[in-house]
NUKE-103442 format. One record per atom (N, C-alpha, C, O): atom name; y, x, z; residue number from 1. Coordinates in pm, 1 decimal, always signed. Atoms other than C-alpha are relative to their C-alpha. Layout:
N
+------+----------+----------+----------+-----+
! atom !        y !        x !        z ! seq !
+------+----------+----------+----------+-----+
!   CA !        Y !        X !        Z ! NUM !
...
+------+----------+----------+----------+-----+
//
This chain:
105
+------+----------+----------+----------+-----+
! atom !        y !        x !        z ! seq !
+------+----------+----------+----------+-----+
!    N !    -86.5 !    +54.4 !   -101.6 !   1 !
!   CA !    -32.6 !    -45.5 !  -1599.3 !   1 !
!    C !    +51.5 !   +115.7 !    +85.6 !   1 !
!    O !     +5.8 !   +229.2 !    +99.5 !   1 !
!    N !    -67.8 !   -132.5 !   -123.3 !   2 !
!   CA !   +181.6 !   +150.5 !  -1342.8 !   2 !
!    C !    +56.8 !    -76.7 !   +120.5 !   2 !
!    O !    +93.5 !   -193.6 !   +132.9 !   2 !
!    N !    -43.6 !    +71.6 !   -134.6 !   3 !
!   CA !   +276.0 !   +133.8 !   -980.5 !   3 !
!    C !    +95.7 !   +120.1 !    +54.2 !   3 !
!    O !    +73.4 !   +237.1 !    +23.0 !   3 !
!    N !    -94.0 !    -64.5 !    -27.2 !   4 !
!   CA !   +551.5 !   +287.9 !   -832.9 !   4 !
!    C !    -30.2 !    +15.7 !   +191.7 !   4 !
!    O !    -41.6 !    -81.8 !   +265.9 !   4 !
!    N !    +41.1 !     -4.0 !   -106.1 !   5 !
!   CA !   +474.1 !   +429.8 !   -497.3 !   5 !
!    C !   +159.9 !    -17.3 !   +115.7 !   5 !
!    O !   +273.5 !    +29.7 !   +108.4 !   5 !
!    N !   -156.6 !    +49.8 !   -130.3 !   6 !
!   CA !   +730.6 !   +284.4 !   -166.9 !   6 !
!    C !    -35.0 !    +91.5 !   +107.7 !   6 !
!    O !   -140.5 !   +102.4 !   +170.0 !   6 !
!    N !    +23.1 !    -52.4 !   -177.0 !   7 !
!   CA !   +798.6 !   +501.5 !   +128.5 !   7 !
!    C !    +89.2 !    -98.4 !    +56.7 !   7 !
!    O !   +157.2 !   -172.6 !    -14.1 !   7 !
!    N !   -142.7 !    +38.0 !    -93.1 !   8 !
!   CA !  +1031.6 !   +362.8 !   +411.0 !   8 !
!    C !    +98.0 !    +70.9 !    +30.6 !   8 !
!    O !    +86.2 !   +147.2 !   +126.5 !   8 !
!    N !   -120.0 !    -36.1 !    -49.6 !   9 !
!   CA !  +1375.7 !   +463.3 !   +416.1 !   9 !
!    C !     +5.9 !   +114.2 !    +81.9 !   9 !
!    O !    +93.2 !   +193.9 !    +47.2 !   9 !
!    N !     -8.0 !    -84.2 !    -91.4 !  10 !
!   CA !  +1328.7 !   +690.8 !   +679.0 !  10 !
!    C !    -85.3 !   +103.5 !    -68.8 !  10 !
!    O !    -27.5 !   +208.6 !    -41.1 !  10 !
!    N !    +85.7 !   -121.4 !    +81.3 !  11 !
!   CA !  +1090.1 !   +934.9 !   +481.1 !  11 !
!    C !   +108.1 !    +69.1 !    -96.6 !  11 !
!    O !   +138.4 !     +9.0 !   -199.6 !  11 !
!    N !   -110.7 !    -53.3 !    +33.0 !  12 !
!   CA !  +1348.5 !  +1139.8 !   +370.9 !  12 !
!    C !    -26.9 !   +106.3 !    -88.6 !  12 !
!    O !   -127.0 !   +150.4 !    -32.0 !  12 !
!    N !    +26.8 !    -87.1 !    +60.0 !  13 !
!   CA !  +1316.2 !  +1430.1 !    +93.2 !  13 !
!    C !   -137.9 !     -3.0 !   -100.3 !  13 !
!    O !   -184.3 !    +92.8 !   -162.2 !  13 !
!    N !    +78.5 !    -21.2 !   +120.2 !  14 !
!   CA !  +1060.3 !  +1339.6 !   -124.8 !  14 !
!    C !    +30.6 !   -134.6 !    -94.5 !  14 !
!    O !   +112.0 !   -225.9 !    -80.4 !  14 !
!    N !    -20.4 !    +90.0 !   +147.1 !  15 !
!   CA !   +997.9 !  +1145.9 !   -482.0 !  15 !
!    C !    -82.9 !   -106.1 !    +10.9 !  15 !
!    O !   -199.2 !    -67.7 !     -1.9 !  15 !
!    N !   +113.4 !   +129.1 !     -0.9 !  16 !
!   CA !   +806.9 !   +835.0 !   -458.6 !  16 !
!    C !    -68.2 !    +16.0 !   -167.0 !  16 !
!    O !     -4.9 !    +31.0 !   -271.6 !  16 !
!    N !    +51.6 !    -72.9 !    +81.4 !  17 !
!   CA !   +520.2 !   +913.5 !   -685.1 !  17 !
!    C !    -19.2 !   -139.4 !   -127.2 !  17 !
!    O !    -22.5 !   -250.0 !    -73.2 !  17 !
!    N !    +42.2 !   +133.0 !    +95.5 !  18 !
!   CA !   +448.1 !   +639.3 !  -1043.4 !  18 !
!    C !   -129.0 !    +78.3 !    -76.1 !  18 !
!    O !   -129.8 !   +185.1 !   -137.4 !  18 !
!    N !    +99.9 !    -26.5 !    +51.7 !  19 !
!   CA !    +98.5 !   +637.7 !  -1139.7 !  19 !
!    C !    -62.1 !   -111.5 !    -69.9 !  19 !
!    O !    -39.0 !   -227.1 !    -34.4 !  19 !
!    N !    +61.7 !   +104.8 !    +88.5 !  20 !
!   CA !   -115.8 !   +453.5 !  -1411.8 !  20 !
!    C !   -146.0 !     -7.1 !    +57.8 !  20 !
!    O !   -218.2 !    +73.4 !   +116.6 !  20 !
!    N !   +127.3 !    +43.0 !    -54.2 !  21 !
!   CA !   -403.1 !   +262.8 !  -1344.6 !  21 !
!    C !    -65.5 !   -116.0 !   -142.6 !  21 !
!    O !     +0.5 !   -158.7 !   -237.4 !  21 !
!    N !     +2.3 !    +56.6 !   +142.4 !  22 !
!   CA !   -614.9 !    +65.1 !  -1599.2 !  22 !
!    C !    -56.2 !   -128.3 !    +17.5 !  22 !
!    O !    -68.0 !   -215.6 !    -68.5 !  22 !
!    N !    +87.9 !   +119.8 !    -11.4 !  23 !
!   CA !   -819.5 !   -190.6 !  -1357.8 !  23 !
!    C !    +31.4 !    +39.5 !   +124.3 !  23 !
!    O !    +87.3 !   +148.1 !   +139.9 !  23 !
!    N !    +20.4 !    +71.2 !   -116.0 !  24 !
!   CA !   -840.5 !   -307.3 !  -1005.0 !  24 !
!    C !    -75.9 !   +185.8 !    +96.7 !  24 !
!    O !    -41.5 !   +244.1 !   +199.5 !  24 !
!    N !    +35.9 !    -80.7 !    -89.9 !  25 !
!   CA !  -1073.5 !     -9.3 !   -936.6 !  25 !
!    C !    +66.8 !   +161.2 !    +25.1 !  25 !
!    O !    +75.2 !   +224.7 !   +130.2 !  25 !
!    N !    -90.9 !    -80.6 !    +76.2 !  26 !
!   CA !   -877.6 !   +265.8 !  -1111.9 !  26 !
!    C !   +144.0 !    -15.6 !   +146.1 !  26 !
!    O !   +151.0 !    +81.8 !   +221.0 !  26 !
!    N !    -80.4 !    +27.3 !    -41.4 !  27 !
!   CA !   -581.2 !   +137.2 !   -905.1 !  27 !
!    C !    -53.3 !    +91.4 !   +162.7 !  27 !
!    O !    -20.1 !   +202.8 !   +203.2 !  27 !
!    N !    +52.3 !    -53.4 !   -165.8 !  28 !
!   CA !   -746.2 !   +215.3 !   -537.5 !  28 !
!    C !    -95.9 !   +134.5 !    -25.0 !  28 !
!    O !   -162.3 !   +178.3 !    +69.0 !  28 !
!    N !    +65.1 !   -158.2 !    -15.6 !  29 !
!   CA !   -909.9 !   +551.5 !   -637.5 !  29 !
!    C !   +175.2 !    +67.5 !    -16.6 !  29 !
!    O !   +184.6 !   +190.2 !    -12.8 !  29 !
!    N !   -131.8 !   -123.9 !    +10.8 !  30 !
!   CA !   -522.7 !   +692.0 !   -675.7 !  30 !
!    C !    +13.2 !    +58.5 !   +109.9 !  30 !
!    O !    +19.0 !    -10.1 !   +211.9 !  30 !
!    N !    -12.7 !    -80.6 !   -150.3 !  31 !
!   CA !   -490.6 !   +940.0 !   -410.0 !  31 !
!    C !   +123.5 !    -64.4 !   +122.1 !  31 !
!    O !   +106.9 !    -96.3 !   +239.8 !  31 !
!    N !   -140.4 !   +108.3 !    -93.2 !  32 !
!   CA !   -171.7 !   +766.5 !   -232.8 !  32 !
!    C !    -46.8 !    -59.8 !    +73.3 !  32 !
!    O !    -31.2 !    -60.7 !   +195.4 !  32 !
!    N !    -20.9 !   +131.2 !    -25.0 !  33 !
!   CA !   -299.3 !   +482.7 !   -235.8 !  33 !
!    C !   -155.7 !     -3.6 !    +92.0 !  33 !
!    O !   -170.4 !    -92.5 !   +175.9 !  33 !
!    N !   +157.1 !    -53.6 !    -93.6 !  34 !
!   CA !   -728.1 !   +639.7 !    -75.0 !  34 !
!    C !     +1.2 !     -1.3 !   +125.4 !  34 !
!    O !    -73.3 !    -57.5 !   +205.7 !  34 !
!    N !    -70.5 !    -45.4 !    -94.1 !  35 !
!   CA !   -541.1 !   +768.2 !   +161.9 !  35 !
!    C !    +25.8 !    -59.4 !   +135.8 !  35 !
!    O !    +25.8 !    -18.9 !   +252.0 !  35 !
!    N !    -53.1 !   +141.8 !   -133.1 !  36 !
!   CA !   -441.2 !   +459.1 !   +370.3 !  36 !
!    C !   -114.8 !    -34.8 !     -3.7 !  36 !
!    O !   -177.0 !    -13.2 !   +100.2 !  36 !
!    N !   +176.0 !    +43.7 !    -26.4 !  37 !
!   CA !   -782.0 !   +337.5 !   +318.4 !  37 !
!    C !   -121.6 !    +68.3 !    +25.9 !  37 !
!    O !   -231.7 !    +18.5 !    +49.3 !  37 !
!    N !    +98.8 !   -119.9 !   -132.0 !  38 !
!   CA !   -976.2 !   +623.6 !   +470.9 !  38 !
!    C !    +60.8 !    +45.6 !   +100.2 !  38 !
!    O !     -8.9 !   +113.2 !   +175.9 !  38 !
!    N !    -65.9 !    -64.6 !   -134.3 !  39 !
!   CA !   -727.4 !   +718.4 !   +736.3 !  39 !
!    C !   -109.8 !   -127.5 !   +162.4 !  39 !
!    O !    -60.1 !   -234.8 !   +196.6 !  39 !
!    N !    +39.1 !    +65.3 !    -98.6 !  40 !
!   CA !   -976.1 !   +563.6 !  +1044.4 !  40 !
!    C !    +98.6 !    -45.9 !    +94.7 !  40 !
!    O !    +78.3 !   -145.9 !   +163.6 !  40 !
!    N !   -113.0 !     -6.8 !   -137.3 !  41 !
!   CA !   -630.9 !   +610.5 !  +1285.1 !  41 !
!    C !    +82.9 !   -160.8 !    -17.4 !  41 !
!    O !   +128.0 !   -239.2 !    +66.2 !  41 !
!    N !   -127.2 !   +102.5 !    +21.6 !  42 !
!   CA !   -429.2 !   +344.5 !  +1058.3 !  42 !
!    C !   -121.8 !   -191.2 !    -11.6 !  42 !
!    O !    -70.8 !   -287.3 !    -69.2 !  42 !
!    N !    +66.2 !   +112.8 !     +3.4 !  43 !
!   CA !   -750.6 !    +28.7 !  +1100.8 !  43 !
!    C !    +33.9 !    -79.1 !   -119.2 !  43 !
!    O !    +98.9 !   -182.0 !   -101.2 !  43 !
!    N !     +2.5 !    +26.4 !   +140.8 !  44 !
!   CA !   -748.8 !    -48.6 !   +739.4 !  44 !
!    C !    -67.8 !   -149.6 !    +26.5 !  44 !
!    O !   -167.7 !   -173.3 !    +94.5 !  44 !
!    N !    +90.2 !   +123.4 !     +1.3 !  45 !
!   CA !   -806.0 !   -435.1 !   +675.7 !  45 !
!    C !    -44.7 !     -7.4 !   -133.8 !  45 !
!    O !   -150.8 !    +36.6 !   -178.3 !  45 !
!    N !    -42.9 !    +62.5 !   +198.2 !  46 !
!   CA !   -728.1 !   -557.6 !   +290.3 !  46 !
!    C !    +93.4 !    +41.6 !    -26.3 !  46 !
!    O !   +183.4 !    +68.6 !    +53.2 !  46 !
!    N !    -98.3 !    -32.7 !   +129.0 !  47 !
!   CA !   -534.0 !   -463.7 !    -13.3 !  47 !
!    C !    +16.0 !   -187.5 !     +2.0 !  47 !
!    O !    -77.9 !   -264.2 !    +23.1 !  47 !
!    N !    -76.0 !   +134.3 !    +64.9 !  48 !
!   CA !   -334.2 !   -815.7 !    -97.1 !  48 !
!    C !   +141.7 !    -30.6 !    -85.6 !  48 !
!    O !   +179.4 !    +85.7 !   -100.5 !  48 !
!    N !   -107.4 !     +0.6 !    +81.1 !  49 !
!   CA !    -40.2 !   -883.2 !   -292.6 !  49 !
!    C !   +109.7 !    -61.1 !     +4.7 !  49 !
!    O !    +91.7 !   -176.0 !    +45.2 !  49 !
!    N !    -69.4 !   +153.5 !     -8.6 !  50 !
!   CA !   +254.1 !  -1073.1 !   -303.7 !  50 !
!    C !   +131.9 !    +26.5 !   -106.0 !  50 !
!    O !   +223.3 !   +106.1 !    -84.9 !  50 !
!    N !    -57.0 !     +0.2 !   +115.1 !  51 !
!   CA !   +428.9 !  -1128.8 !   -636.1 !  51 !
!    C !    -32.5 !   +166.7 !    -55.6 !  51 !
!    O !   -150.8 !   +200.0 !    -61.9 !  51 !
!    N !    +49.8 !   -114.8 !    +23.7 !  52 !
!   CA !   +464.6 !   -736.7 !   -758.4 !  52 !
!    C !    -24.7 !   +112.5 !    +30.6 !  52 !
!    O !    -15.7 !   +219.3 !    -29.8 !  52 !
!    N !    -42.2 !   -115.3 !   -130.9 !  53 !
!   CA !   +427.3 !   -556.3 !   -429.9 !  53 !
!    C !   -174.7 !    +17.1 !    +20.8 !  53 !
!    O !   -247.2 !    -82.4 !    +22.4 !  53 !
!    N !    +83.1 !    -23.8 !    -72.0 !  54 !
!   CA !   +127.5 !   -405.5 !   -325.1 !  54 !
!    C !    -32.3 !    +35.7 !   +160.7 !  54 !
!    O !     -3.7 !   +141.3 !   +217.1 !  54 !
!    N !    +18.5 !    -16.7 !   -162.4 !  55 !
!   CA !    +19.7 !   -451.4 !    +47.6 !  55 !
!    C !    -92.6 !    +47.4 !    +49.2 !  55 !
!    O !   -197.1 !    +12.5 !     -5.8 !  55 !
!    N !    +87.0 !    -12.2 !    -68.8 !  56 !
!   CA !   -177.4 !   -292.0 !   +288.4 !  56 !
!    C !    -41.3 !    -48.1 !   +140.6 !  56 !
!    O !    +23.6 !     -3.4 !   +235.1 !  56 !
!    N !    +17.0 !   +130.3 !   -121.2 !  57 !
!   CA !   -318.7 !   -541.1 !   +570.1 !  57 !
!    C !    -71.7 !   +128.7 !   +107.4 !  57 !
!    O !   -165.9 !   +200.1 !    +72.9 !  57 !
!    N !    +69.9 !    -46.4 !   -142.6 !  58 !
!   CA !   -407.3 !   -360.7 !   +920.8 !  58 !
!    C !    -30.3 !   -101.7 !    +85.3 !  58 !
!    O !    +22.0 !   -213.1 !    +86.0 !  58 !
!    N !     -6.7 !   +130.1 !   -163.9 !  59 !
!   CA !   -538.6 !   -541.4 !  +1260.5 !  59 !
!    C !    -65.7 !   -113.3 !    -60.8 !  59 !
!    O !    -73.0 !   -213.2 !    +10.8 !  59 !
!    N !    +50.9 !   +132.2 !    +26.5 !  60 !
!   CA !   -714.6 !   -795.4 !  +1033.9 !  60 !
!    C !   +116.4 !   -111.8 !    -26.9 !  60 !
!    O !   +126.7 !   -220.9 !    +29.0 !  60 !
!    N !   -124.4 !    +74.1 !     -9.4 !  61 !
!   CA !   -367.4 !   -910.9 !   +890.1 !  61 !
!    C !   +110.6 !    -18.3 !    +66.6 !  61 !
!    O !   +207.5 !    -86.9 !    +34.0 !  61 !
!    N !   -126.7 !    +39.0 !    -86.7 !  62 !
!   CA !   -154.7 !   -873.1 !  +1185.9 !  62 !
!    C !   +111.6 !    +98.1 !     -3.4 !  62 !
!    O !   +218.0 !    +98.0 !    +58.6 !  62 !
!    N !    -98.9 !   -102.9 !    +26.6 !  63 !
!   CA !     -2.1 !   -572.5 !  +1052.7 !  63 !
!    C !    +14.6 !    +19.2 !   -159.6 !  63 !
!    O !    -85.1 !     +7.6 !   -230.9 !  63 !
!    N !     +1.9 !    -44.0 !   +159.5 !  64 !
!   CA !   +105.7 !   -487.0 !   +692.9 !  64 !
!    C !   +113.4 !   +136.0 !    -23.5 !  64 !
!    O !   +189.5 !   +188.8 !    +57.5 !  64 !
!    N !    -85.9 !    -74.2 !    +65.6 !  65 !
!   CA !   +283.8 !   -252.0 !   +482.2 !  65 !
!    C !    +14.0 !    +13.0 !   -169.3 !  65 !
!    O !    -71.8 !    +33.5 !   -255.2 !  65 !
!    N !    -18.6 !    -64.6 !   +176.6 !  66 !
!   CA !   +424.4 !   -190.0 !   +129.8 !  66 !
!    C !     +6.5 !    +92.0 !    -41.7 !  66 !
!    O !   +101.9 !   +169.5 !    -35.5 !  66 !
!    N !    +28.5 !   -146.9 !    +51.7 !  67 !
!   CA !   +271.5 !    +67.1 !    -32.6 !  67 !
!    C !    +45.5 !    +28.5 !   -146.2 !  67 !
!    O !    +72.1 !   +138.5 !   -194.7 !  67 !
!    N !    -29.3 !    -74.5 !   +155.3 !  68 !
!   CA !   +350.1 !    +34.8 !   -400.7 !  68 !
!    C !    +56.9 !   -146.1 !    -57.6 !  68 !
!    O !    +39.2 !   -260.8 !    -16.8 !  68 !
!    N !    -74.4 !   +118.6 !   +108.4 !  69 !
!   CA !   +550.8 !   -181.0 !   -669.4 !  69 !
!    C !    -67.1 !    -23.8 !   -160.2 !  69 !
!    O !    -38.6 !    +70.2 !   -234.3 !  69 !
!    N !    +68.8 !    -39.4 !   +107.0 !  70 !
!   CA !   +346.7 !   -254.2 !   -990.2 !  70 !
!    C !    +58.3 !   -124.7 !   -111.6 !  70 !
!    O !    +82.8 !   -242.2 !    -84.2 !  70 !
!    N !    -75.4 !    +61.7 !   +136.0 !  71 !
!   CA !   +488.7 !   -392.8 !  -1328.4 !  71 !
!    C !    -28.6 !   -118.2 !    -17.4 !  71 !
!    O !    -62.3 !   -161.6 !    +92.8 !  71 !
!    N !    +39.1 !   +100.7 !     +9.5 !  72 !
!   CA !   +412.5 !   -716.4 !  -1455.7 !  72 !
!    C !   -145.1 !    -92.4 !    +26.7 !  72 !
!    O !   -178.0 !   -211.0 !    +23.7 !  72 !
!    N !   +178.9 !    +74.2 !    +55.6 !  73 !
!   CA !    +22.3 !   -744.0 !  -1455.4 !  73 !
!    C !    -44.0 !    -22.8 !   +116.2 !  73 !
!    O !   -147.2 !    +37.4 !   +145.9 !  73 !
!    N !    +61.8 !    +27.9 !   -154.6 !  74 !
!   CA !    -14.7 !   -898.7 !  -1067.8 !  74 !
!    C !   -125.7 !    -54.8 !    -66.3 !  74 !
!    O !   -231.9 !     +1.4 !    -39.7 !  74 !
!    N !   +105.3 !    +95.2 !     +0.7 !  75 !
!   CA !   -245.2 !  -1145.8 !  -1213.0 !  75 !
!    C !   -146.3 !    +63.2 !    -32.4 !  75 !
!    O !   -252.3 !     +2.2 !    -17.8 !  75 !
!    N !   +134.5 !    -67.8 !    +45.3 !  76 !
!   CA !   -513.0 !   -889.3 !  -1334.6 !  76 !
!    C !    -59.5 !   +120.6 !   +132.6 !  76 !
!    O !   -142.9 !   +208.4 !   +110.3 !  76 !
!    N !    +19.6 !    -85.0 !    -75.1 !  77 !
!   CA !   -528.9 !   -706.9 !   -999.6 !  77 !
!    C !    -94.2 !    -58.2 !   +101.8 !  77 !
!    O !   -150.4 !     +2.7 !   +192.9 !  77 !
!    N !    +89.6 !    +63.7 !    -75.9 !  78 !
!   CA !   -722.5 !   -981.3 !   -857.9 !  78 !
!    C !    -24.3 !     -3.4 !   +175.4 !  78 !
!    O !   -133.7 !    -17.8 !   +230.1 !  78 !
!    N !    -12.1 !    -74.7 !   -116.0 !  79 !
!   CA !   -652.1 !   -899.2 !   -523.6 !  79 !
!    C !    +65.0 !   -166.8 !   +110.2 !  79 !
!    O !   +151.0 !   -245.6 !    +70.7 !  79 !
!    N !    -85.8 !   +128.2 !    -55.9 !  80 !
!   CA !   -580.1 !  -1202.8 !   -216.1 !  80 !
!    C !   +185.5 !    +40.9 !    +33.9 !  80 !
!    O !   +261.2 !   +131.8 !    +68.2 !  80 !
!    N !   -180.3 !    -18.1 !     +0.9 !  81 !
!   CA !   -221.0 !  -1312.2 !   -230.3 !  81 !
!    C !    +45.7 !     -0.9 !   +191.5 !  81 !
!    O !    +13.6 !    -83.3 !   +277.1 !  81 !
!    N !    -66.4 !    -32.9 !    -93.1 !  82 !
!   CA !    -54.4 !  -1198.3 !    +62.4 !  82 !
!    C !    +59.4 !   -114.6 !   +118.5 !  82 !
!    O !   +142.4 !   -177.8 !    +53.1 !  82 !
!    N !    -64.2 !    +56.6 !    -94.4 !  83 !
!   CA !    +68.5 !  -1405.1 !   +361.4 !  83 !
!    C !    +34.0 !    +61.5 !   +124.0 !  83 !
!    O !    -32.9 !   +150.4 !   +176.7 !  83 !
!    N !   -112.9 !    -83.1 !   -132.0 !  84 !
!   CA !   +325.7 !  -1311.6 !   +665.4 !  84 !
!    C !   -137.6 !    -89.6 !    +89.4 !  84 !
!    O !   -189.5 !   -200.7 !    +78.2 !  84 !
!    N !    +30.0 !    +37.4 !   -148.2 !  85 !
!   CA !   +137.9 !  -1313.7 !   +996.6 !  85 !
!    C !    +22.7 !   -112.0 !    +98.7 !  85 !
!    O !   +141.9 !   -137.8 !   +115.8 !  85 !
!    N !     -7.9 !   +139.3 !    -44.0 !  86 !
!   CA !    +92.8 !  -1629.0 !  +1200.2 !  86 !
!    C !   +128.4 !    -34.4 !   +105.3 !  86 !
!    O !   +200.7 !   -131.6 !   +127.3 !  86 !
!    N !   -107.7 !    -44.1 !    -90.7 !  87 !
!   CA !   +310.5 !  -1450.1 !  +1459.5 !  87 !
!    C !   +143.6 !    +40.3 !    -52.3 !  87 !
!    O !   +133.8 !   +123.9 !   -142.1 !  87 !
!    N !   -120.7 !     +2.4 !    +55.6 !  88 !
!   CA !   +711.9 !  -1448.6 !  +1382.6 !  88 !
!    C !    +21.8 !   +127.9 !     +9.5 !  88 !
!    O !    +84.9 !   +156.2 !    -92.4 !  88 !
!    N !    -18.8 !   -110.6 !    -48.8 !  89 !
!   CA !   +732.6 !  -1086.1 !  +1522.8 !  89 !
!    C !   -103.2 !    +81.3 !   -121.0 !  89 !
!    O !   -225.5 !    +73.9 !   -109.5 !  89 !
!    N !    +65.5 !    -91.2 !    +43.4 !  90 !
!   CA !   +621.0 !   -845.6 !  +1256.8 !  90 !
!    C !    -13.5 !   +157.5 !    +34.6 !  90 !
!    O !    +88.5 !   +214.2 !    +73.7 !  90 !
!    N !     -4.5 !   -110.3 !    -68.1 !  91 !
!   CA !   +499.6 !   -508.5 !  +1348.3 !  91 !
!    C !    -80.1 !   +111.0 !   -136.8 !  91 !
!    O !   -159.3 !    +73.4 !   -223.2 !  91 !
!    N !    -40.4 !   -120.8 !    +95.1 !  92 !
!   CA !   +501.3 !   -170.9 !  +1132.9 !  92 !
!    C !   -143.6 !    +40.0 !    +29.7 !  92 !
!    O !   -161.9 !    +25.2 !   +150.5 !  92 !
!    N !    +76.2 !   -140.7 !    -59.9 !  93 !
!   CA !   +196.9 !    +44.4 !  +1175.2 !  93 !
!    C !    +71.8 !    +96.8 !    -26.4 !  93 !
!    O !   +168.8 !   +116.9 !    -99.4 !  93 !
!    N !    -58.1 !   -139.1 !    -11.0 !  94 !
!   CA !   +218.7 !   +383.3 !  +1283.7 !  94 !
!    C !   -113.7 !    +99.4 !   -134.2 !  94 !
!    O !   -229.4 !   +141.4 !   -133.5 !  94 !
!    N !    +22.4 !    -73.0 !   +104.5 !  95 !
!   CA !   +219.9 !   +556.7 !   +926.1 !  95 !
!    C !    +37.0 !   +170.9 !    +26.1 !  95 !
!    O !   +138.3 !   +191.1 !    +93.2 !  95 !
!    N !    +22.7 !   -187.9 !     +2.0 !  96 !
!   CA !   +193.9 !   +980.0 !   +924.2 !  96 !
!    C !    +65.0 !     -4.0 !   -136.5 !  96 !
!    O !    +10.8 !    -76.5 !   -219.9 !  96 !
!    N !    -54.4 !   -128.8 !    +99.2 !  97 !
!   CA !   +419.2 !  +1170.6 !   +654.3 !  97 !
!    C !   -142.3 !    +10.9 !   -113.3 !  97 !
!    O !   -163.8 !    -30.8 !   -227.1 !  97 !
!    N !   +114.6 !    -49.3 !    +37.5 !  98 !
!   CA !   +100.1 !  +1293.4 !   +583.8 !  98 !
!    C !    -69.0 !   -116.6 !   -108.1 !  98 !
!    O !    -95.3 !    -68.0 !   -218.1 !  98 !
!    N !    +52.0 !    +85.7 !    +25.4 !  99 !
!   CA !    -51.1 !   +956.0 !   +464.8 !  99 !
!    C !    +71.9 !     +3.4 !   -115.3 !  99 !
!    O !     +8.2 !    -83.1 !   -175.4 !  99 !
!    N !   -133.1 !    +60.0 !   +126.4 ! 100 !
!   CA !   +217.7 !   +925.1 !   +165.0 ! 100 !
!    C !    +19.4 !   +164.3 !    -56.4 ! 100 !
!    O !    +89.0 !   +173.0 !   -157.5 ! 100 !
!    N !    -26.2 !   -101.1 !    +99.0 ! 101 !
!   CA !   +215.1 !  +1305.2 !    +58.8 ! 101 !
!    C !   -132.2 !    +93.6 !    -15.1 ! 101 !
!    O !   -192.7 !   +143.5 !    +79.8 ! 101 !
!    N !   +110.4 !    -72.6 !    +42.8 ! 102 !
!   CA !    -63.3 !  +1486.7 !   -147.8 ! 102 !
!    C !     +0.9 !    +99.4 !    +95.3 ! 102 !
!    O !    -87.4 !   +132.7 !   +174.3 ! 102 !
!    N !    +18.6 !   -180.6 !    -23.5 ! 103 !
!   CA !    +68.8 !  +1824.8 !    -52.5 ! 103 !
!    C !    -36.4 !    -21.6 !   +135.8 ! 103 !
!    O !   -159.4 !    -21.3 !   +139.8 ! 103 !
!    N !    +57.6 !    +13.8 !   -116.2 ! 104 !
!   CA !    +25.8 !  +1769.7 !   +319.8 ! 104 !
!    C !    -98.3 !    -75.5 !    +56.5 ! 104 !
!    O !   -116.5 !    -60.3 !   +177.2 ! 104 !
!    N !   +135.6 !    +26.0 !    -27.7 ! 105 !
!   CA !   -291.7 !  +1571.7 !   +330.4 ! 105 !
!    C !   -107.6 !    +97.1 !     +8.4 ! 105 !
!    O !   -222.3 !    +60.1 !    +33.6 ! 105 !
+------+----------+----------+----------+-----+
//
């Protein structure tokens, strides 16, 4: 399987990286993707999904982001499906450069 890594628009000058993965655990050891889930600064909740987007939940859900796009095989990633915040107002965390590129980690 492969996932295609998302920056936001505003990250300007680099390649959004596509990496293979072969299982669930495989998938979250990719460096990209570690990254957000050891940063203590960004309050890491859950990995969840929604159709072929990979999300990362902050705040205990009240924050998200799309970190990666992955091919057909949602259903084997086992992962909870995704839902928007209870609140209409969605809010961004504050993501670092850093968080999204090898070389400067």
């Amino acid at each position: 399987m492969k996932i295609t890594q998302h920056r936001p628009a505003y990250f300007t000058g680099y390649e959004n990286e596509v990496s293979k993965f072969g299982s669930l655990n495989d998938l979250l050891e990719i460096p990209w993707i570690k990254r957000i889930e050891e940063n203590p600064e960004l309050n890491f909740y859950r990995w969840s999904q929604t159709d072929n987007l990979l999300i990362a939940e902050f705040n205990k859900g009240k924050t998200w982001f799309v970190i990666g796009r992955h091919m057909e095989e949602t259903y084997k990633l086992r992962l909870p499906k995704w839902k928007p915040p209870k609140e209409e107002k969605v809010l961004i965390p504050k993501i670092k450069e850093k968080d999204f590129d090898p070389i400067k980690a």
